[in-house]
N, C-alpha and C positions, 0 to 999 in steps of 0.2 A: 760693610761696617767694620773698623777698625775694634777687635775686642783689647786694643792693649796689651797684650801679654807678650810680646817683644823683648826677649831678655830675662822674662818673668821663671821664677823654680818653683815647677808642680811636682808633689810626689805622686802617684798614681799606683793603687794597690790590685791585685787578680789581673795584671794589665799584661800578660801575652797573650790573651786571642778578648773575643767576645767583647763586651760591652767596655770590659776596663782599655782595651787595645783602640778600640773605636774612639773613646776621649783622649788617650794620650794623642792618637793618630791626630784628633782637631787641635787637641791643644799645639801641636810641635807645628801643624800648617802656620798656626798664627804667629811663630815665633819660641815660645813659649821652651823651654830646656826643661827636660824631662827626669824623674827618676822614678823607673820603671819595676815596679815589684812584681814576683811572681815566685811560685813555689817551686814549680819544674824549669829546673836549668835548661834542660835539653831541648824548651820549648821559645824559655827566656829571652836567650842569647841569641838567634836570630830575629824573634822578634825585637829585640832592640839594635841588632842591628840592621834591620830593613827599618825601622824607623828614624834611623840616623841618615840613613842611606837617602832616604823620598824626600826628608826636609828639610836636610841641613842644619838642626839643634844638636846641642850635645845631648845625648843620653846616657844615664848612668844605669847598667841592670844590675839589680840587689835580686837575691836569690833568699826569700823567706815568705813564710805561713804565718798570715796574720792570724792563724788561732794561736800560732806560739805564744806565752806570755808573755817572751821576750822579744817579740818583734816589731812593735812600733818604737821604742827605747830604739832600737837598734838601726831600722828603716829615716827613723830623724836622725842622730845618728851620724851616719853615713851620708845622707842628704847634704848635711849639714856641712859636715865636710872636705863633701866635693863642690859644694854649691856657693856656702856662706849663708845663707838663707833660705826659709820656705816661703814661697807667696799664696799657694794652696796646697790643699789637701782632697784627694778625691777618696776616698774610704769605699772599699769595694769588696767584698768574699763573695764568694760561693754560695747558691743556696741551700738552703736545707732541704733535705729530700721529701719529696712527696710522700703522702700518707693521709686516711682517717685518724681519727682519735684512737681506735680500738685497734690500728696497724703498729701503731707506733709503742712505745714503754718510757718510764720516765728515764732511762738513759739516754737515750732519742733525742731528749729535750733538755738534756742537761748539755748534749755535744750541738746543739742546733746555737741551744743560749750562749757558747762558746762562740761558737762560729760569726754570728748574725750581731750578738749586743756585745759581749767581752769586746773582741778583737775591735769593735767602732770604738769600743768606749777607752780602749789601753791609747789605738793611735790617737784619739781626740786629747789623750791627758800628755804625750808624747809632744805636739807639735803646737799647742796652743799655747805653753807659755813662748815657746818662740817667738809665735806670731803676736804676741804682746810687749815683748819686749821691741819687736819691729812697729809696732803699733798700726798693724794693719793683716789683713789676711783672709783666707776666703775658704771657708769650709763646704763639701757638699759629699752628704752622705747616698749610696744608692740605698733604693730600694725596692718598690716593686708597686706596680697599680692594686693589690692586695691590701694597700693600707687603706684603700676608700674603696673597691669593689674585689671583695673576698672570692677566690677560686675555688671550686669542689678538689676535693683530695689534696688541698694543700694548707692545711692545720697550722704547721710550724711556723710557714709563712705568713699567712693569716693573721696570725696570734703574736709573734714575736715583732716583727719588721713596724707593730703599731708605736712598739717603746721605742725606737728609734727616731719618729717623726717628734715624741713627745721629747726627748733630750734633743731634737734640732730645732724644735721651737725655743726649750729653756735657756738651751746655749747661744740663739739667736739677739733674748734679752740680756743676759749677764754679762755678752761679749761686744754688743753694739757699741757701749764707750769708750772698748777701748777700737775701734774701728775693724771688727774682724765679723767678718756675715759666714751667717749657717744658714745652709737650706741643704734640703732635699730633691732628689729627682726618683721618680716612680715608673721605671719602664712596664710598657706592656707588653705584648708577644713581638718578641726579636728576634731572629733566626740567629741562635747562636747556638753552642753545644747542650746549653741548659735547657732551651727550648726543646732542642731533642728528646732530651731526656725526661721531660714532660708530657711530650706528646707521645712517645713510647710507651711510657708507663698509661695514659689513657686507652693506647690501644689495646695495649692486654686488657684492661680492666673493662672495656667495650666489645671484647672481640672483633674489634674494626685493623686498621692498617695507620700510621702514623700521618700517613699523608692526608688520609678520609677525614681524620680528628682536625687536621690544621685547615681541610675547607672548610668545616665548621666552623673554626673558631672566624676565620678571613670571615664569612658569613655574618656573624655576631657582630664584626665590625664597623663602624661606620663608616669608615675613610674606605672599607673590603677587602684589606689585605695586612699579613704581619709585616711588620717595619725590618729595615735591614737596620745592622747596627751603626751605620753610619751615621743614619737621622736621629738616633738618640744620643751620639757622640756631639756631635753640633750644637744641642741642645745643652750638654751638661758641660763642656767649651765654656760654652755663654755665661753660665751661672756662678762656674768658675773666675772666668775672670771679670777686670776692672770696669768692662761696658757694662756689668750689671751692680753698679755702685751700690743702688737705694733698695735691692734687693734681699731683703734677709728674711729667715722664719718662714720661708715658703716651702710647699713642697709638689711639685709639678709634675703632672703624669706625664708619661709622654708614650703613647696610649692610643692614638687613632680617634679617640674617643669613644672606646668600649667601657669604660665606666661612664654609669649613667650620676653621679655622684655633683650634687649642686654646688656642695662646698669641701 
């Protein structure tokens, strides 16, 4: 299937490795010209240069921390003009660290609500009058299968990544007229660095070994096994661009189907 994106300018934010790298990587196979954020240079700049290299898109690498205040200002920006336009926006950070309620302090959760709501909510205010004045645009925020099947020792996520789902519903209806769709994607266990760090922290907390905890979790799964981040790049590809027109206000595990979660 052809997703249209031929031409098309994604920004694309945490995007040299893991889950953000996996979308840009779909996005550029389709065509699609890249502006690839990330906070560590030293990791940045061959990841956008191996992405230039496999697909043949232009890539621009911007070097900034979407908790800056001043980084989606600056991320469109710069998009802007190198590009002339934004056709999407894929909204991505880092998660918040694991923890119980009683592990954690309220500085914890002031630097989480930085990380996870600020920084979605500065680039959403950064690049949507853009995509209104183009009167078109395609918003997709990550998040995490936690917004419909909550994980043990992970609070922040849990709790925070829900306001998220509820501003890509509201901005799904305010934005529809003028033809720009929001949704969401909800990964589930990915083998990326963050997983690691996940699984680590269970095995101390279990006295087990990192690998013990992920046949578990593979176990708990339906499909039996975590996703590579390929298959949830593809997915957020799609929702991103123009084959998914009539799609908006959604928000899509992509999951294996370990949440058991109706609606």
């Amino acid at each position: 299937m052809d997703l249209r994106l031929k031409d098309k300018v994604v920004l694309v934010t945490a995007a040299s490795r893991g889950l953000g790298y996996a979308t840009a990587y779909a996005l550029a196979q389709e065509g699609a010209n890249i502006a690839l954020c990330a906070r560590n240079e030293a990791q940045l700049t061959p990841a956008a240069q191996r992405l230039a290299d496999e697909t043949g898109v232009e890539v621009l690498p911007i070097v900034a921390d979407v908790a800056d205040a001043n980084a989606g200002d600056r991320l469109a920006a710069m998009t802007l003009e190198n590009f002339g336009r934004i056709d999407a926006l894929f909204i991505n950070a880092g998660g918040p660290p694991p923890g119980k309620f009683l592990d954690l302090r309220a500085n914890d959760w002031d630097a989480a609500i930085n990380l996870t709501i600020q920084s979605a909510v500065r680039l959403a205010y950064a690049v949507i009058p853009v995509m209104r004045q183009q009167n078109e645009g395609s918003l997709l925020f990550n998040t995490s299968v936690t917004v419909k099947h909550p994980l043990d020792n992970l609070i922040l996520s849990n709790s925070l990544r829900l306001a998220i789902v509820g501003l890509v519903k509201s901005l799904s209806i305010e934005l529809g007229p003028n033809n720009i769709r929001v949704n969401a994607i909800g990964p589930g266990w990915t083998r990326t660095e963050r997983v690691d760090q996940l699984l680590g922290d269970r095995a101390a907390r279990n006295g087990t070994t990192p690998e013990a905890e992920a046949e578990k979790i593979a176990a708990a799964i339906p499909l039996g096994r975590i996703a590579e981040p390929e298959e949830y790049g593809r997915v957020a590809a799609f929702l991103l661009s123009p084959a998914a027109s009539y799609v908006t206000g959604v928000t899509l595990l992509v999951d294996g189907g370990l949440s058991r979660a109706v609606m």
